[in-house]
Structures are given as C-alpha cells and as structure tokens.
N, C-alpha and C positions, 0 to 999 in steps of 0.2 A: 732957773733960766733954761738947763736943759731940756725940762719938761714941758715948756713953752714953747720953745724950740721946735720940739719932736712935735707935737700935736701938731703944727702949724705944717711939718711936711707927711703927716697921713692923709691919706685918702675919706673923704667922707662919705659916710653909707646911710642910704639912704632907701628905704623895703615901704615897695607900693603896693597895697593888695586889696583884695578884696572884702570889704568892712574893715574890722579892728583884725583882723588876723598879722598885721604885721606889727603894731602895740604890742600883742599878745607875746608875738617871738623875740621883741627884743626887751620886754620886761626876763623873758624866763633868760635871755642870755643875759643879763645885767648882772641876775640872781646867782650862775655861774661864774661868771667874770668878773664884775664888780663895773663902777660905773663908766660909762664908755664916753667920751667927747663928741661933737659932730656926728650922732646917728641917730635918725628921726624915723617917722614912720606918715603916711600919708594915705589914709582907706577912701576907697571908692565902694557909692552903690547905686542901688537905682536912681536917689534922687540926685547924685549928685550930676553936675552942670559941666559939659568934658572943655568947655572953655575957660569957665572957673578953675577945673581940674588940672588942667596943662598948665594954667597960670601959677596955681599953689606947687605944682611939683615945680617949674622954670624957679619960682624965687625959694624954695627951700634949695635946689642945687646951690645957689649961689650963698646960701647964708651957708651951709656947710663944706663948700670948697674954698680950703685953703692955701692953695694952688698945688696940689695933686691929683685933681680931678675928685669926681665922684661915682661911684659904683651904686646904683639903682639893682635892687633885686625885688624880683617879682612874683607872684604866687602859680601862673600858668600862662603857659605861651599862648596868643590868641585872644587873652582874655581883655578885657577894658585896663585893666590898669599896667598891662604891659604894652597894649597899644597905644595908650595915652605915653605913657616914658617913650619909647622907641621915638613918637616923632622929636625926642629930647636927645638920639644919640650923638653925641660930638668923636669922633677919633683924637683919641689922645686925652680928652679931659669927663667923658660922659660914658661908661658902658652900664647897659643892661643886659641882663640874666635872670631868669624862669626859674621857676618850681622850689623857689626857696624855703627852706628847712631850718632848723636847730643848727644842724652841723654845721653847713654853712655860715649861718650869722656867725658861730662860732670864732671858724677860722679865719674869716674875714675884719675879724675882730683883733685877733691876733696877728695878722701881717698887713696890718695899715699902711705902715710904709712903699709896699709896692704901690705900682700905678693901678687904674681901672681894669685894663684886662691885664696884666699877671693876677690880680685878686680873683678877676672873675673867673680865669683859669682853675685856680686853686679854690673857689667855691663850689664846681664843677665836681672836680673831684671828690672834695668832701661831702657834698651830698650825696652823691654815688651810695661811697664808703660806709653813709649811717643809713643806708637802705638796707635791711635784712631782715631775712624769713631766718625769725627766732628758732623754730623748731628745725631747718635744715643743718644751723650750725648745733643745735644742739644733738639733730640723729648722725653726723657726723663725727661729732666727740664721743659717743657713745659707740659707735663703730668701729671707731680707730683706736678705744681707750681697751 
C-alpha cells in the first residue's frame, strides 16, 4: 500500500523529442534504475501531424499525472517538439525543459516526489553536471597529481 501510495504522489515524466531519441534515453535509464511508473516518451517528425501531436502529448499528460503534475523534457529549445509541449505549459501542474540528457532523466527519476519545476530545477542542474570535456578533467588530474 505504501508503494501505491507514493507513486500516486510523484510527478510523471514525460521526454518529447525528436524521432525515437526520447525511447532511446528512457530504455538506457530503465537499464540503470530499473523500472520506472508513469514515464513515457512521445517522438515527433516530419510526417507527423502537430494537431495530432498536441493532442497525443495533452492525453498522455493526463494518463501520467497523478496529481503532481507532469514534467515534459525536451530535446532542443526552438525545436518542434518543444514548441508543440510549451503550448501545453500549466503553472503548477505542467513544466517543460530543453536539451534533455542521461543525467537528467536520471535525476528526475530519482526525486519524483517534488513538483514540476523543483524537478525541472534539478534537471537543470544535472544536466550541466554530466556535460564534460573528458580530457580537461583528465589534463587537470595529471597536473595537479
């Protein structure tokens, strides 16, 4: 019953991108995490239909919000599938956020409990975080060691 519970007041995520690229990141974080409740994926492309498309993301928010709202994470600001979400922002139960990664899904995976934008705050972040020029941290360690 606890676990019932708790899923019922996380946040559902919800990654709109471009083709299968948002499939693709939440198979590989499943593969880390293990299986996740309420997080789907919804690709756009050329052929698809942006009335069709607004419609399929409007009723996938709603089969994944279980009244904590839903966080939409997007592949690039500007692009079709974040312009398609955005006309979907609600204050309080609907954010979206760009340039979605690994790390991201990650984190957002692990702090379900908050609302849409604490999460998206903390998506933010962690995407930052797993951005790195391998060889800077590594001629830095080598410099400093």
């Amino acid at each position: 019953m606890a676990d019932a519970e708790q899923q019922k007041k996380t946040t559902g995520i919800l990654v709109v991108t471009h083709a299968d690229y948002g499939r693709a990141l939440i198979d590989a974080a499943r593969f880390i995490m293990g299986d996740q409740p309420r997080v789907s994926a919804i690709g756009v492309d050329g052929t698809s239909d942006v009335g069709a498309t607004v419609a399929a993301i409007k009723e996938r928010i709603k089969e994944l919000d279980a009244g904590n709202g839903v966080l939409i994470l997007t592949d690039m600001f500007g692009g079709t599938p974040t312009n398609l979400s955005l006309s979907l922002l609600s204050a309080g139960t609907v954010e979206v956020i760009t340039g979605v990664n690994l790390p991201m899904l990650i984190k957002v995976m692990q702090h379900r409990v908050q609302g849409p934008q604490e999460l998206a705050a903390q998506a933010k972040n962690a995407g930052v975080q797993g951005i790195v020029v391998a060889g800077e941290v590594l001629r830095k360690k080598i410099s400093a060691g």
